[in-house]
N, C-alpha and C positions, 0 to 999 in steps of 0.2 A: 228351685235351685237352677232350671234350666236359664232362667231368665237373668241369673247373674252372672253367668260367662259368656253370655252374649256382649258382643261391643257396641256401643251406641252409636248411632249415625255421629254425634258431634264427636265423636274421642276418632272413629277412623278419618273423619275431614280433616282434623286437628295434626295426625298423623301424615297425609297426604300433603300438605301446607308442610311440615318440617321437611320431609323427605324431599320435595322440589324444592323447598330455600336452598337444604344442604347441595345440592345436586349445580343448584343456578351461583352458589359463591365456589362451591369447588371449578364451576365451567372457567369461572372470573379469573379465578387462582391460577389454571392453565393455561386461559388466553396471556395472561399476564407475563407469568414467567416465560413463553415463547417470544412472547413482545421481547422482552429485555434481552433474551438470547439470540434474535433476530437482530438489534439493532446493536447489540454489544459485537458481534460475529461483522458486521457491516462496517463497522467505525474500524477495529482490526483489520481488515481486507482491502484498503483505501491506500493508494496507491499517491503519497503526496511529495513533492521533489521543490528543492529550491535553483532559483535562477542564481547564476553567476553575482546581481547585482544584489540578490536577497541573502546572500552567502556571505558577501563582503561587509554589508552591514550587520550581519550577526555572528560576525566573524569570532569575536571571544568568548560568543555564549557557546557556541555549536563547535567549537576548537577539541577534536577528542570524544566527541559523539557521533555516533552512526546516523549518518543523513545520505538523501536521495539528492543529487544533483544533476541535471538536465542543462545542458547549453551545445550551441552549435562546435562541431570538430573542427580543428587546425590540421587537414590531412598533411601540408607539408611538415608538421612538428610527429608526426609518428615514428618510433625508434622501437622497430620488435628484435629483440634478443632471444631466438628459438631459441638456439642453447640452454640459456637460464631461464627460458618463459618468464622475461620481463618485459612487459610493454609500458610504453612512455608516449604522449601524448601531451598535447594541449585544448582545453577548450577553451572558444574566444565567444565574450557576449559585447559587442561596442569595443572599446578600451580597455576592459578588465580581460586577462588571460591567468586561465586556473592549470598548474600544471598536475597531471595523472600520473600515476605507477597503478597498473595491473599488472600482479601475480598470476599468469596462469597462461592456457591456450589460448590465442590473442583469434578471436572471430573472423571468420572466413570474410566479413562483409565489413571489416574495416577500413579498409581503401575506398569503399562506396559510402561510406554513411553519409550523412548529412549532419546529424547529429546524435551523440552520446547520452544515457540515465548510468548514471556513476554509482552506485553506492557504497561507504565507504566512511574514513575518517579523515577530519583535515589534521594534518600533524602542526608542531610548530615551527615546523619551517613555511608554511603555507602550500604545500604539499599535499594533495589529495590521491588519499591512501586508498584504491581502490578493492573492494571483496568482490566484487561483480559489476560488471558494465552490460549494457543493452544497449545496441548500435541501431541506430535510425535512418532507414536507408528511402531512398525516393520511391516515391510508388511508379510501377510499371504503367500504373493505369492511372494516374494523370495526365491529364490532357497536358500534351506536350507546346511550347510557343514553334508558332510555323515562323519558318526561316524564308 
């Protein structure tokens, strides 16, 4: 009788062999789904803006959609109205000028920028309706041109 509830060498190898398969497709399974939450997480986090000329050419697709737009500032076109916290602006890329309306506290370093990230909706009047702007200012540590 002893000899019947003893386990056989092949039934525990047999067992050993299931318990690492399970072990090695569950690892697969984990790698897997972090893969996809690592690169789904990455693709969300990307940070992508159109140019003034890439804007005008997609101008009736992206009419009323929230876009990121990047082009150099018209510091003489700046028009800040403390009072109502309305700022007005233009950006210039070549020829094309996009004009700006931000709602809100208009940035200490707007008289310095260089250039503007808008984001935002263009209206139909061609009016880019600004939620937040990020002003682009010269770096200090640029080598500067000797005079």
């Amino acid at each position: 009788m002893a000899s019947l509830l003893q386990n056989s060498p092949a039934q525990s190898v047999s067992r050993s062999k299931s318990n690492s398969l399970k072990f090695l497709i569950g690892g697969m399974i984990l790698l897997g789904v972090i893969g996809f939450v690592a690169v789904n997480s990455f693709q969300a986090n990307t940070v992508y803006y159109y140019t003034l000329s890439e804007l005008s050419a997609q101008r009736a697709q992206l009419s009323g959609q929230t876009v990121r737009v990047s082009a150099p500032l018209d510091k003489a076109s700046i028009q800040n109205d403390q009072k109502n916290l309305v700022l007005q602006f233009n950006l210039v890329e070549g020829d094309q000028v996009l004009p700006v309306v931000y709602r809100g506290v208009a940035p200490d370093t707007m008289s310095n920028g260089e250039s503007v990230v808008a984001e935002g909706k263009l209206d139909a009047n061609g009016v880019f309706q600004a939620d937040s702007i990020l002003v682009k200012c010269p770096s200090k540590y640029e080598k500067s041109a000797v005079q």
